[in-house]
C-alpha positions as a Markdown table, in Angstrom:
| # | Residue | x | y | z |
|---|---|---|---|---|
| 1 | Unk | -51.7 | -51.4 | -66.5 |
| 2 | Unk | -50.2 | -54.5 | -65.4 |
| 3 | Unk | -46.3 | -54.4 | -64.9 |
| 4 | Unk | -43.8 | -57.2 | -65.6 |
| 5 | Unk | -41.9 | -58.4 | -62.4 |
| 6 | Unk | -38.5 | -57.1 | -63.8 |
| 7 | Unk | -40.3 | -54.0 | -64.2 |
| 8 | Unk | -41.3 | -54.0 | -60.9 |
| 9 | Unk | -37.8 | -54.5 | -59.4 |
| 10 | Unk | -36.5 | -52.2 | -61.9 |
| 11 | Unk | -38.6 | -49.0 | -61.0 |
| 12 | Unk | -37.8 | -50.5 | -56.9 |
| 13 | Unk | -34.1 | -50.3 | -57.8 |
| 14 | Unk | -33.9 | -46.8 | -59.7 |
| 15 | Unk | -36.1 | -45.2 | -56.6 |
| 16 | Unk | -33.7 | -46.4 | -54.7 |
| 17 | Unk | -30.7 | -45.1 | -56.2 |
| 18 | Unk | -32.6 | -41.5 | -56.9 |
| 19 | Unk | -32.9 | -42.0 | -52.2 |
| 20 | Unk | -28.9 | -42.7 | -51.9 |
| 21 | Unk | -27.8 | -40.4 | -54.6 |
| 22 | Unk | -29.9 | -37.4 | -52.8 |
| 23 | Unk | -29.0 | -38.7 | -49.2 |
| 24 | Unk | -25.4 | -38.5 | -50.6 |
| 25 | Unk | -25.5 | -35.1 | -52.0 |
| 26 | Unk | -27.0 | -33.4 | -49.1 |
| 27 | Unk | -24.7 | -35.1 | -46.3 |
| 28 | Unk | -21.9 | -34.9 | -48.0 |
| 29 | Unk | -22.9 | -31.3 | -48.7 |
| 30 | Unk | -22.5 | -31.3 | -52.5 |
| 31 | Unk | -23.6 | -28.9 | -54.5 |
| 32 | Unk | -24.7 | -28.3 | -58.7 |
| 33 | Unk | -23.8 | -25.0 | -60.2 |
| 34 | Unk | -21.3 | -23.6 | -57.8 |
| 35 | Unk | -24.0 | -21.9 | -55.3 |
| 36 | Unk | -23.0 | -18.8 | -52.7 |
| 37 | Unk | -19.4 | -16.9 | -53.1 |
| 38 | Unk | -15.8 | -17.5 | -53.0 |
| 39 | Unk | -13.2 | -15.8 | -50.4 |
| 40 | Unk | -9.5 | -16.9 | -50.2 |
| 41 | Unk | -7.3 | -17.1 | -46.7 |
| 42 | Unk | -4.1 | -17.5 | -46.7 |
| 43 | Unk | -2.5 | -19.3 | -44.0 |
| 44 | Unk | 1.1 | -20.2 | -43.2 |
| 45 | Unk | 0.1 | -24.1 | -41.9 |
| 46 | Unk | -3.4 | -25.4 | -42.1 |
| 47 | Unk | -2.7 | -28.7 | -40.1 |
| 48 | Unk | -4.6 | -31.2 | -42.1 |
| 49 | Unk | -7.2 | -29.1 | -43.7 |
| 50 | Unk | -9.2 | -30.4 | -46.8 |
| 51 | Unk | -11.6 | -29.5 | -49.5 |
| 52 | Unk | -15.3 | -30.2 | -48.4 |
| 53 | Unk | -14.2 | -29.0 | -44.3 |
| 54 | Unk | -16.9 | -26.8 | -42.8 |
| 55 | Unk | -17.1 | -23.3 | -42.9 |
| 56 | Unk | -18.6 | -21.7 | -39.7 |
| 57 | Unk | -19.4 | -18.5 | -38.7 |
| 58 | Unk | -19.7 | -18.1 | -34.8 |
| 59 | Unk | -20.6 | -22.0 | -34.6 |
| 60 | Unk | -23.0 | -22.1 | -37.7 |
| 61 | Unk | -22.0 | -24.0 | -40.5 |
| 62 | Unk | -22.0 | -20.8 | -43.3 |
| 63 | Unk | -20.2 | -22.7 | -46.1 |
| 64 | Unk | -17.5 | -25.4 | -47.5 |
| 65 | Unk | -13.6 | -25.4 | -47.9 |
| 66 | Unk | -13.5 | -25.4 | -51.7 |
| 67 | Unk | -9.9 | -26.0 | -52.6 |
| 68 | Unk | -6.4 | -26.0 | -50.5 |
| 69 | Unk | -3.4 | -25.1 | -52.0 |
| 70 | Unk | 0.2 | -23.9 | -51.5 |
| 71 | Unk | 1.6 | -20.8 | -52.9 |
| 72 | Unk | 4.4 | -18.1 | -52.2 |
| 73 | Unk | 2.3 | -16.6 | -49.4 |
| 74 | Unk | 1.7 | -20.0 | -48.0 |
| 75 | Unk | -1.5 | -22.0 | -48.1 |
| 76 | Unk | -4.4 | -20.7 | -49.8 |
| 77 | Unk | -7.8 | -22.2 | -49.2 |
| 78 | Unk | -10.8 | -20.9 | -50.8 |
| 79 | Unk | -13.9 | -20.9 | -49.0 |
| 80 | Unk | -17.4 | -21.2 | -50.7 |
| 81 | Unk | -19.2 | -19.0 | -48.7 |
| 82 | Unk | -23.2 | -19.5 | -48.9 |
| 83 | Unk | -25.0 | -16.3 | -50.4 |
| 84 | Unk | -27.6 | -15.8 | -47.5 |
| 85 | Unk | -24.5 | -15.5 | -45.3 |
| 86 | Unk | -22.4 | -12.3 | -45.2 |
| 87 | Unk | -19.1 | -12.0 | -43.5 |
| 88 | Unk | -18.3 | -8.9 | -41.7 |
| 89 | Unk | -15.1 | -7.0 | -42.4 |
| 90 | Unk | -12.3 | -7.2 | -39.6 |
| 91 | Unk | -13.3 | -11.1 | -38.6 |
| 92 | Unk | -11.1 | -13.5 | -37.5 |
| 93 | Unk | -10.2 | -17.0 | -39.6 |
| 94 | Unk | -9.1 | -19.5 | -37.7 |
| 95 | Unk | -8.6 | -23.3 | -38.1 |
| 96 | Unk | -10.7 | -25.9 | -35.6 |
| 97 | Unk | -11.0 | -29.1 | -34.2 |
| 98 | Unk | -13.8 | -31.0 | -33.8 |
| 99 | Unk | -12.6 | -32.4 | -30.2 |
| 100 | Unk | -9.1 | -33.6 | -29.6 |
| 101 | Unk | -8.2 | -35.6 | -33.1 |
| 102 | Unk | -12.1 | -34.6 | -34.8 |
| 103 | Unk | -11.9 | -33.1 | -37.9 |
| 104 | Unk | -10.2 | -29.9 | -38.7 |
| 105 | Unk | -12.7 | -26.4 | -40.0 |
| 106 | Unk | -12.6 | -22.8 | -40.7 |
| 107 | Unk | -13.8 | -21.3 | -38.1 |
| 108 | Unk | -14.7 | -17.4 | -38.4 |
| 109 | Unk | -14.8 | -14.8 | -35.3 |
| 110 | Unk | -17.0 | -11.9 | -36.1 |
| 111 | Unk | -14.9 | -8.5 | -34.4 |
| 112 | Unk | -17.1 | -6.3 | -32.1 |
| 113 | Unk | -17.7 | -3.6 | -34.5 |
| 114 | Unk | -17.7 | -3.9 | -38.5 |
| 115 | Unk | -18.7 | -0.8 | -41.4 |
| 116 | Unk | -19.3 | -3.6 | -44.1 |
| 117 | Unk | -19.0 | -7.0 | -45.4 |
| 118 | Unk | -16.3 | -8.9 | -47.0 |
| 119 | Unk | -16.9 | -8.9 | -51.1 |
| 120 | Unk | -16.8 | -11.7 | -53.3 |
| 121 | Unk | -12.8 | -13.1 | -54.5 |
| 122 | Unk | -11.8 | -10.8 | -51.1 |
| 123 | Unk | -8.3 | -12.0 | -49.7 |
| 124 | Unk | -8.0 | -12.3 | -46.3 |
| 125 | Unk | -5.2 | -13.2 | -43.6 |
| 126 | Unk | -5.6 | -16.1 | -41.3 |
| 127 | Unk | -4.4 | -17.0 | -38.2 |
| 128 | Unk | -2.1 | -19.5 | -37.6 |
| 129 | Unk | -3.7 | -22.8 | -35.4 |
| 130 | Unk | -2.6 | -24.2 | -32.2 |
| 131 | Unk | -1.4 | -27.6 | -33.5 |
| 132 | Unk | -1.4 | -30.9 | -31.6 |
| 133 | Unk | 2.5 | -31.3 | -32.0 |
| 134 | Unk | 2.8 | -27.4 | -30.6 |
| 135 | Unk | 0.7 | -29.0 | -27.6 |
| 136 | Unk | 2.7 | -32.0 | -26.8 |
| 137 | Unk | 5.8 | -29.9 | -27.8 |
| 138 | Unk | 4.9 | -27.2 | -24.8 |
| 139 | Unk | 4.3 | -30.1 | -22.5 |
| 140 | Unk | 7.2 | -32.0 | -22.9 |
| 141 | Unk | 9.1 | -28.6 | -22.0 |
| 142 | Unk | 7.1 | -28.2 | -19.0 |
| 143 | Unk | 7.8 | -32.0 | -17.9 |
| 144 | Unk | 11.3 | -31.5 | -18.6 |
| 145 | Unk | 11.3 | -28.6 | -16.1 |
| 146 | Unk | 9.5 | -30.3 | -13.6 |
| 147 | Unk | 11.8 | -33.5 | -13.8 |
| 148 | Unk | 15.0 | -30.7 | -13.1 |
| 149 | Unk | 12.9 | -29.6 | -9.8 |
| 150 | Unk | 12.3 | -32.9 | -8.5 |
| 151 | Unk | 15.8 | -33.5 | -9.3 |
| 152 | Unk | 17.0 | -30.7 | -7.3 |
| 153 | Unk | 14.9 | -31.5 | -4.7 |
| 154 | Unk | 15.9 | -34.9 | -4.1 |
| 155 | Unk | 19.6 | -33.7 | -4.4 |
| 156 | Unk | 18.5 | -31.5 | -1.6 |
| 157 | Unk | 16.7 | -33.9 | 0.9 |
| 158 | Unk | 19.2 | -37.0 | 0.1 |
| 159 | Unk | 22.1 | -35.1 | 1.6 |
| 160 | Unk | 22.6 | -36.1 | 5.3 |
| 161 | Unk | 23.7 | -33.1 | 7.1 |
| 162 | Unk | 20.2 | -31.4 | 5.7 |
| 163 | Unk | 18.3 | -33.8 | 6.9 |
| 164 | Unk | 20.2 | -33.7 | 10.3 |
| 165 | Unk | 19.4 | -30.2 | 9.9 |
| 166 | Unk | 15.9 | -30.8 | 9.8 |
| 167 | Unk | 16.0 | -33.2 | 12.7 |
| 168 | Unk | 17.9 | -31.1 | 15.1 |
| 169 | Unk | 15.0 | -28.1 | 13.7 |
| 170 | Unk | 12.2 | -30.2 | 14.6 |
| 171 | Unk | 14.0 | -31.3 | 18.5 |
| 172 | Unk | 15.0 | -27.7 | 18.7 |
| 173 | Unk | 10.8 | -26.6 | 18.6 |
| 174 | Unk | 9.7 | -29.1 | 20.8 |
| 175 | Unk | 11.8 | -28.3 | 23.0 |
| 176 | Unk | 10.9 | -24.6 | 22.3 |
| 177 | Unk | 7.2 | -25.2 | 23.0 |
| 178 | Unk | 8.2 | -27.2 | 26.1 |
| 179 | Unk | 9.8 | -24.1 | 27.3 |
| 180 | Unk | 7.2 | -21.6 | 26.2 |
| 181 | Unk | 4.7 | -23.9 | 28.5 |
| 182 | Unk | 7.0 | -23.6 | 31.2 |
| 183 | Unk | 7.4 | -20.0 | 30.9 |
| 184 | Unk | 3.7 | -19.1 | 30.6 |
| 185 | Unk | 2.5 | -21.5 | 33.6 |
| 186 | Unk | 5.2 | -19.2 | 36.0 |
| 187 | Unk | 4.3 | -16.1 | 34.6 |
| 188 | Unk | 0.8 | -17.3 | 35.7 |
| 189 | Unk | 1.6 | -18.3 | 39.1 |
| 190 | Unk | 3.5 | -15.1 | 39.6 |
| 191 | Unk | 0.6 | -12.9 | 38.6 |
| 192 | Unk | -1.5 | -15.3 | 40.6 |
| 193 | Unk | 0.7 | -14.6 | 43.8 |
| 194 | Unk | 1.5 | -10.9 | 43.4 |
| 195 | Unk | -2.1 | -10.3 | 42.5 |
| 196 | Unk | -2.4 | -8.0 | 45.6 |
| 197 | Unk | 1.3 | -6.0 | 44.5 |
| 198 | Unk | -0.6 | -5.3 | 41.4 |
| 199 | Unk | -3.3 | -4.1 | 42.5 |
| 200 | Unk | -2.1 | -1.4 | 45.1 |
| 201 | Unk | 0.6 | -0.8 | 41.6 |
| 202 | Unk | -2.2 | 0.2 | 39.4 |
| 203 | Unk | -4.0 | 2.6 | 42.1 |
| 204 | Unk | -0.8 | 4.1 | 42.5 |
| 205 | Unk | -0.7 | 5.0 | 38.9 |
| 206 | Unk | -4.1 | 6.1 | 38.7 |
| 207 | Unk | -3.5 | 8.1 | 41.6 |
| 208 | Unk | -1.1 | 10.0 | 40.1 |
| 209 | Unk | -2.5 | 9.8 | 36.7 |
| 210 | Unk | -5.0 | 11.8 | 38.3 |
| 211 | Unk | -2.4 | 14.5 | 40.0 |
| 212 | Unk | -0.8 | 14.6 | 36.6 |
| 213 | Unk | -4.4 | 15.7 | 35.1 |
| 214 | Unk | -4.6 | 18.4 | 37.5 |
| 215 | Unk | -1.0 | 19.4 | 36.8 |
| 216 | Unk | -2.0 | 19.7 | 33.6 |
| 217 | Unk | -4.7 | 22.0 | 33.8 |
| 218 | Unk | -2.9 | 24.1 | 36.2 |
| 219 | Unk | -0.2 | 24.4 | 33.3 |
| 220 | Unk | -2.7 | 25.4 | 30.8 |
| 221 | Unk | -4.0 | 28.2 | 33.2 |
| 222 | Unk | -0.4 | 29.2 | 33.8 |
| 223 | Unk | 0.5 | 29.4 | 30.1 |
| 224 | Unk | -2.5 | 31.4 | 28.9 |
| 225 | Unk | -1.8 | 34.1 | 32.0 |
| 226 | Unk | 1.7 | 34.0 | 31.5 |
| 227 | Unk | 2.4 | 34.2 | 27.9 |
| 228 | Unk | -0.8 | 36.9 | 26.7 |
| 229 | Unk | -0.7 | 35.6 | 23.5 |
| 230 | Unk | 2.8 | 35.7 | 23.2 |
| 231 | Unk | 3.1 | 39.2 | 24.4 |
| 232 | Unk | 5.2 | 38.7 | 27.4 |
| 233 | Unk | 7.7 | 36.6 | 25.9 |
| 234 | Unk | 8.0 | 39.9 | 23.8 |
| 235 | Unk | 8.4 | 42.2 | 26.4 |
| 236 | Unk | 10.8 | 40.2 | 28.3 |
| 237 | Unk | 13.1 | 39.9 | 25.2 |
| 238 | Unk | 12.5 | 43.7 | 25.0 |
| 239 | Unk | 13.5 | 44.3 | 28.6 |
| 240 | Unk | 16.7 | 42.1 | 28.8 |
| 241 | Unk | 18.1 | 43.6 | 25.4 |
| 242 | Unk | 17.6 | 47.0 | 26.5 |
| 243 | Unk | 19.4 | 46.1 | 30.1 |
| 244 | Unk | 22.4 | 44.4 | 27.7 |
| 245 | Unk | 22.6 | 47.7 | 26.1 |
| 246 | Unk | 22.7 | 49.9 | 28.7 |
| 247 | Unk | 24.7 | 48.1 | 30.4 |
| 248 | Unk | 27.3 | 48.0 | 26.9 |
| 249 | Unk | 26.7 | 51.7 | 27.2 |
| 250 | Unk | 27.9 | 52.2 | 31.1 |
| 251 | Unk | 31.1 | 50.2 | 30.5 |
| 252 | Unk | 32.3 | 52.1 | 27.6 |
| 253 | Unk | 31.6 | 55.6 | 29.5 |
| 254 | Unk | 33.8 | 54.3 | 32.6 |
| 255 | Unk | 36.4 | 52.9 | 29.9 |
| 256 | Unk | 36.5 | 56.7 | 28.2 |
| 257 | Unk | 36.5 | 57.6 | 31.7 |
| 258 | Unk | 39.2 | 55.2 | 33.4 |
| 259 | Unk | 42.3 | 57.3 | 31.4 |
| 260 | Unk | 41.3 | 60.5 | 32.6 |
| 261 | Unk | 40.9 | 60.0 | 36.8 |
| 262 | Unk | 44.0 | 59.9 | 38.6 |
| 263 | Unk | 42.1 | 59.8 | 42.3 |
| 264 | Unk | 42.5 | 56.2 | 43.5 |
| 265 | Unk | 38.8 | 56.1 | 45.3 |
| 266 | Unk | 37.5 | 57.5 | 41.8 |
| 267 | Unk | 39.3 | 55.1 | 40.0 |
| 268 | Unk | 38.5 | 52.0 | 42.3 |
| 269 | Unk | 35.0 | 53.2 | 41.8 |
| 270 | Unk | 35.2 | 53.2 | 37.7 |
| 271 | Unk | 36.9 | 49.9 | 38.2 |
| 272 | Unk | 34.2 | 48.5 | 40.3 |
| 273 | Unk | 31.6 | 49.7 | 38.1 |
| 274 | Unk | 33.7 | 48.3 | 34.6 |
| 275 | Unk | 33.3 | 44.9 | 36.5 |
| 276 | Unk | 29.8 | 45.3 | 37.4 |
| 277 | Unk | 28.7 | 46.2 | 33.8 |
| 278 | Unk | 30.2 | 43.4 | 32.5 |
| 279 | Unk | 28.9 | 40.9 | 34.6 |
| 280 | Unk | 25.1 | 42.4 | 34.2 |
| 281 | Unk | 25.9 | 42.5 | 30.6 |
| 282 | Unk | 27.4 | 38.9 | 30.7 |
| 283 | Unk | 23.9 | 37.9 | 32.7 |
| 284 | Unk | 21.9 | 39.7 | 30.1 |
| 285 | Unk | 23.6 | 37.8 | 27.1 |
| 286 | Unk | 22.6 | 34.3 | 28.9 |
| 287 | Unk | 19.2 | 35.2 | 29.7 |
| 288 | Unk | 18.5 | 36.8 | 26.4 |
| 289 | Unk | 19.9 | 33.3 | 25.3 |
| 290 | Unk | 17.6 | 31.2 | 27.1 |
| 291 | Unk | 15.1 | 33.3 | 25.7 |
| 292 | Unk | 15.4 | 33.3 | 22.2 |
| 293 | Unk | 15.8 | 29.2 | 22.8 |
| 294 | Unk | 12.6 | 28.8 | 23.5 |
| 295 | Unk | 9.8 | 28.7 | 21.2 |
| 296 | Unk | 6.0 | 27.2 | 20.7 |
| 297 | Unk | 4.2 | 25.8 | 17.7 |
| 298 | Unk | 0.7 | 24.8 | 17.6 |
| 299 | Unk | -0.5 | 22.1 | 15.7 |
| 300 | Unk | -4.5 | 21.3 | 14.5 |
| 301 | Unk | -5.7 | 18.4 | 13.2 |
| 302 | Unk | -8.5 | 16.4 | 11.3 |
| 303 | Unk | -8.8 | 12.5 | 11.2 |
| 304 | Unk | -11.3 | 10.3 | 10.1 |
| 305 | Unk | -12.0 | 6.6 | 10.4 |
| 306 | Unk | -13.1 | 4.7 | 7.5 |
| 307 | Unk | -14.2 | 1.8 | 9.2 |
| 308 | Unk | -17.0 | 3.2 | 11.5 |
| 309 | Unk | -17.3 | 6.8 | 9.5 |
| 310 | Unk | -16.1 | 9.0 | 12.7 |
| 311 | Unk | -14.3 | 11.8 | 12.8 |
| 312 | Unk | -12.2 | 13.6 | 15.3 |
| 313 | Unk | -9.9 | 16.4 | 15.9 |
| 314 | Unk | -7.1 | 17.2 | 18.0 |
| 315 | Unk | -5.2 | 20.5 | 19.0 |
| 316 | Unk | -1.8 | 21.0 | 21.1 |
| 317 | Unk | 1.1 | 23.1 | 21.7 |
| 318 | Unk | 4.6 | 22.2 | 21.3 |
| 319 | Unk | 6.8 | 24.9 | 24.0 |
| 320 | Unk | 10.6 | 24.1 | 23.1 |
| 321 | Unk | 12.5 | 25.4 | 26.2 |
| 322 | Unk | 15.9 | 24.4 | 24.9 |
| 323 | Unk | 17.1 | 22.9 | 22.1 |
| 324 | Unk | 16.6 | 19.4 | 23.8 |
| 325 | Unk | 14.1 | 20.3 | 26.5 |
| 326 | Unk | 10.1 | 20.7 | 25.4 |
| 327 | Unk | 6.5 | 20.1 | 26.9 |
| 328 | Unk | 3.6 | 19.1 | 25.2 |
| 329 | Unk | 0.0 | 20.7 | 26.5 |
| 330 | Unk | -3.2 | 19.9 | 24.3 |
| 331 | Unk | -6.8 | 18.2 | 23.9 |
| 332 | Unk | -7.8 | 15.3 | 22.1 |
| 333 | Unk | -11.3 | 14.0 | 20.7 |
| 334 | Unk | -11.9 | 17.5 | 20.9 |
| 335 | Unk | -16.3 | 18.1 | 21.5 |
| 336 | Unk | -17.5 | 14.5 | 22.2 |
| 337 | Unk | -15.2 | 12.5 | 25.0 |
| 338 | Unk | -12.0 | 15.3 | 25.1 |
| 339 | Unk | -9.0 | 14.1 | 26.7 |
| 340 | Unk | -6.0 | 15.9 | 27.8 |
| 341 | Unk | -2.6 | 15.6 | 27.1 |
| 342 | Unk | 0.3 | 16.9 | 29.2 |
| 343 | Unk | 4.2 | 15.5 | 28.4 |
| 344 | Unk | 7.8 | 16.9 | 29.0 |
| 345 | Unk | 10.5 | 15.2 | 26.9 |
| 346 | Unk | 14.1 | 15.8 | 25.6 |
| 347 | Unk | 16.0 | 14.7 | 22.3 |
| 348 | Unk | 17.7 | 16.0 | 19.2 |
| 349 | Unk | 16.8 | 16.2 | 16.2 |
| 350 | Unk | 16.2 | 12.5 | 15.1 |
| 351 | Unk | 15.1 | 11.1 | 18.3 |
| 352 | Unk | 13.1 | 12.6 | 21.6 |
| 353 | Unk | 11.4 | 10.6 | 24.4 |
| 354 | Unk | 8.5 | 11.8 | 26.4 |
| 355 | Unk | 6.5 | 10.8 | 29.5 |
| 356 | Unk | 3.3 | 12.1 | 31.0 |
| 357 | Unk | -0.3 | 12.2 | 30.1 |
| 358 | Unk | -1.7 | 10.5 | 26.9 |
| 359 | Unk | -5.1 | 10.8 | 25.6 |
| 360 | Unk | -6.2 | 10.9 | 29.9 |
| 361 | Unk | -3.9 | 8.4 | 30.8 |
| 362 | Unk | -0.4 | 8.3 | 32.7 |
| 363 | Unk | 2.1 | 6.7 | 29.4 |
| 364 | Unk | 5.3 | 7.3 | 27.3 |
| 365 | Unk | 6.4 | 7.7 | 24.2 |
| 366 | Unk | 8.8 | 8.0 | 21.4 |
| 367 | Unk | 9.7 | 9.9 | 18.0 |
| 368 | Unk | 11.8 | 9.2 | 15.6 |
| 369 | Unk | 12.6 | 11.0 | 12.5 |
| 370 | Unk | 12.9 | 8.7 | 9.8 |
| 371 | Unk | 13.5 | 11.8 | 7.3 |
| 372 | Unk | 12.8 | 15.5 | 6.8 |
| 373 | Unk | 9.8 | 14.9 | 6.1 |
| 374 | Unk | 8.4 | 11.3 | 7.8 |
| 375 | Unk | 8.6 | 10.7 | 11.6 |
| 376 | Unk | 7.2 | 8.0 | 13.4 |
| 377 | Unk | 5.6 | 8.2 | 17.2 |
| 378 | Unk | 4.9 | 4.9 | 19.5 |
| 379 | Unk | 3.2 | 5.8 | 22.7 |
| 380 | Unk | 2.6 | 3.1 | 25.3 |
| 381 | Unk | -0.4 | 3.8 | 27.8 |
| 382 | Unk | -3.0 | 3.7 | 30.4 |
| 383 | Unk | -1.8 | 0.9 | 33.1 |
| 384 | Unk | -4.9 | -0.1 | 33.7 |
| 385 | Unk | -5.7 | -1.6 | 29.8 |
| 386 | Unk | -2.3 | -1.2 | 28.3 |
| 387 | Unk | -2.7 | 0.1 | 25.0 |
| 388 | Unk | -0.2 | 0.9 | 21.8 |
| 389 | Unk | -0.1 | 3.4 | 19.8 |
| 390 | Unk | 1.8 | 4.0 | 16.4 |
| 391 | Unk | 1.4 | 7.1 | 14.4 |
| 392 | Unk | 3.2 | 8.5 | 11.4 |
| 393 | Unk | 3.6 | 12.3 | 9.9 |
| 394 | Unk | 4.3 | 13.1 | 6.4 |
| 395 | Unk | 4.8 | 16.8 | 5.2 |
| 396 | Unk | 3.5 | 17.3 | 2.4 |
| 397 | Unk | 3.9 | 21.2 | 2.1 |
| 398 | Unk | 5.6 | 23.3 | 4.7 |
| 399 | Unk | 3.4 | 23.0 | 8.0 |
| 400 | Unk | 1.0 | 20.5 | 6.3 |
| 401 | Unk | 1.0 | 16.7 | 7.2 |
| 402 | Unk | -0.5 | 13.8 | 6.4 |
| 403 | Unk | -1.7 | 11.5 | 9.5 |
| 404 | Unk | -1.7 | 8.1 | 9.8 |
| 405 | Unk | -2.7 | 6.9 | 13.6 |
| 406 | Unk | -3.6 | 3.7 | 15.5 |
| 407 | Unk | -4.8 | 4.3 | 18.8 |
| 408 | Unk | -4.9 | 0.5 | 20.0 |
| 409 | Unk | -2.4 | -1.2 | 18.0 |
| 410 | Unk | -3.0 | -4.3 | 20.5 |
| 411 | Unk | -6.4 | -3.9 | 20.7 |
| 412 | Unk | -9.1 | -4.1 | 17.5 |
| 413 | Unk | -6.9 | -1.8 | 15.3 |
| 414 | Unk | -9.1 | -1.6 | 12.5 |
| 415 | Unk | -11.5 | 0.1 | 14.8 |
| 416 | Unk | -9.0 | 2.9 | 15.7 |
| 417 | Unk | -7.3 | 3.5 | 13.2 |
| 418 | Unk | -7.5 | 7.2 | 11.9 |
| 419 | Unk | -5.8 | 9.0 | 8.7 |
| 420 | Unk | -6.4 | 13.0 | 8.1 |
| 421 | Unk | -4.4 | 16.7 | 8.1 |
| 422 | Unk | -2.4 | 18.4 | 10.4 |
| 423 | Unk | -1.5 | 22.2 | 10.2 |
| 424 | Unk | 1.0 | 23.8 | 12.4 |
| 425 | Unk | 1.1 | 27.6 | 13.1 |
């Protein structure tokens, strides 16, 4: 069948049309017959939102803004939600961007964990956007807080006396550093010079490092023969309160005694013997004094270091002679490279000084009680490769510590540093 040329360019022109009418529906995502399901969110601003906006769920386009409108709850836009896609309760409605001025959307956050999905007509609370204006609004704040600082800066900096100050700083550290070169080029020369003088210095101290050792040891013998276990200190303690009583005793017998005599040799004699019971019993009340003064505590201890994974114990006895007088006897590193320790200080009860052997070596040292329970120790040691330590004690029960020790405070302290229990007895 043979066609006119206005039918030709009729049936050309009506294809056409049927190509930019579907093109049309499907970009501009039109729709016949109402397809999928509505749900309404209510927001308090929508910032531009529109009907035909995108509906996504997790980034995938789910459905279309159908209507926006305001009410007495705010804006309600109804969303035409496609049927294959199903919401799950407890998501999150939010209004998009498409980049910084693109256009706005309903974006939709599913929560982590949901026990059904959101029904046809449901209502649902969104949340408010983060607007442009709220933006610019938040930066203009932080501007204007920025344009205070430099403010106060420059009304800082433009005064002349701080910038005299600053001046006379910087001359004051050169002429600091100038100094400190000085000072460390004649410490140089001097150690240079008296080279020899410290060297005869340092075997005099390990000379008597050594004689200090030996001391030591001969003080351990002497207390472990002496005390028994602390059975002579009991028998002496015995002995002198029975001579104080007997001697209490005599001099009231010659008192009853002194009444009744009227020969003078016999009464010289009572007299003489009044006087010598009371000065044996006077003698007896100050050694039973110093006695009872003194005292011994023993202390054992645990530590471990958590950088190389050793451990280590230590053991010593504290002997208290007077209320300020005491000596330290005990072992260090105790099984693998034991060291001894002998030291005699004095103090009271907040601070005591000591000086003797530390850890093998010739030293002194300090304690200080910060509180009833925390005390602090810094020992200086070893002349020939002068080390620091610093330790603190905390009680944490009666006769239970915690230790914190560092054995070479100026030397690699994270490799001797200990922390562990102590227990006295």
């Amino acid at each position: 069948m043979n066609l006119s040329t206005e039918a030709k360019v009729g049936a050309v022109s009506l294809i056409g049309f049927l190509l930019l009418a579907f093109m049309v529906v499907q970009l501009g995502g039109f729709s016949f017959g109402d397809k999928g399901y509505p749900i309404k969110a209510v927001f308090s601003e929508v910032g531009g939102l529109k009907e035909g906006n995108a509906v996504r769920y997790a980034g995938v386009d789910v459905g279309r803004v159908e209507s926006v409108r305001t009410s007495d709850q705010g804006v309600e836009v109804v969303l035409r939600i496609n049927s294959d896609a199903k919401i799950p309760e407890g998501s999150k409605f939010t209004i998009g961007t498409d980049g910084l001025l693109g256009e706005k959307f309903i974006s939709i956050v599913p929560p982590h964990s949901s026990s059904g999905y959101l029904a046809p007509n449901t209502v649902v609370k969104g949340e408010n956007p983060q607007g442009l204006d709220q933006l610019i609004s938040s930066a203009d704040k932080v501007l204007g807080d920025i344009q205070k600082l430099v403010q106060s800066l420059n009304e800082v900096l433009g005064d002349e006396k701080v910038r005299e100050a600053f001046k006379a700083t910087a001359f004051n550290t050169r002429d600091m550093t100038a100094r400190l070169s000085e000072l460390s080029a004649t410490l140089a020369r001097m150690a240079q010079n008296n080279e020899q003088d410290v060297n005869i210095m340092v075997g005099n101290l390990r000379a008597m490092s050594e004689s200090l050792r030996d001391v030591a040891a001969r003080v351990d013998r002497m207390v472990a023969n002496v005390d028994n276990n602390g059975q002579t200190a009991t028998d002496m303690r015995e002995a002198i309160h029975n001579l104080k009583v007997t001697s209490e005793r005599v001099e009231k017998m010659a008192a009853s005694l002194e009444g009744t005599v009227t020969d003078p040799e016999t009464s010289r004699n009572i007299t003489e013997t009044l006087r010598n019971a009371r000065s044996v019993s006077e003698k007896a009340n100050k050694m039973l004094t110093k006695v009872e003064s003194v005292s011994v505590e023993t202390g054992f201890e645990v530590l471990y270091n958590g950088h190389s994974g050793n451990y280590r114990s230590n053991a010593d006895v504290r002997i208290n002679t007077s209320p300020t007088d005491f000596a330290i006897v005990g072992a260090s590193n105790i099984g693998e490279k034991t060291k001894a320790n002998f030291q005699i200080g004095r103090g009271n009860g907040n601070m005591a000084g000591r000086m003797g052997i530390i850890d093998g070596k010739a030293g002194v040292g300090t304690d200080i009680n910060m509180s009833k329970q925390m005390r602090l120790s810094l020992d200086v040691y070893d002349p020939n490769d002068v080390r620091v330590r610093l330790r603190s004690q905390y009680e944490l029960a009666p006769d239970t510590f915690l230790v914190g020790q560092t054995d070479s405070l100026n030397k690699q302290p994270g490799d001797n540093t200990y922390f562990g229990i102590r227990r006295a007895f």
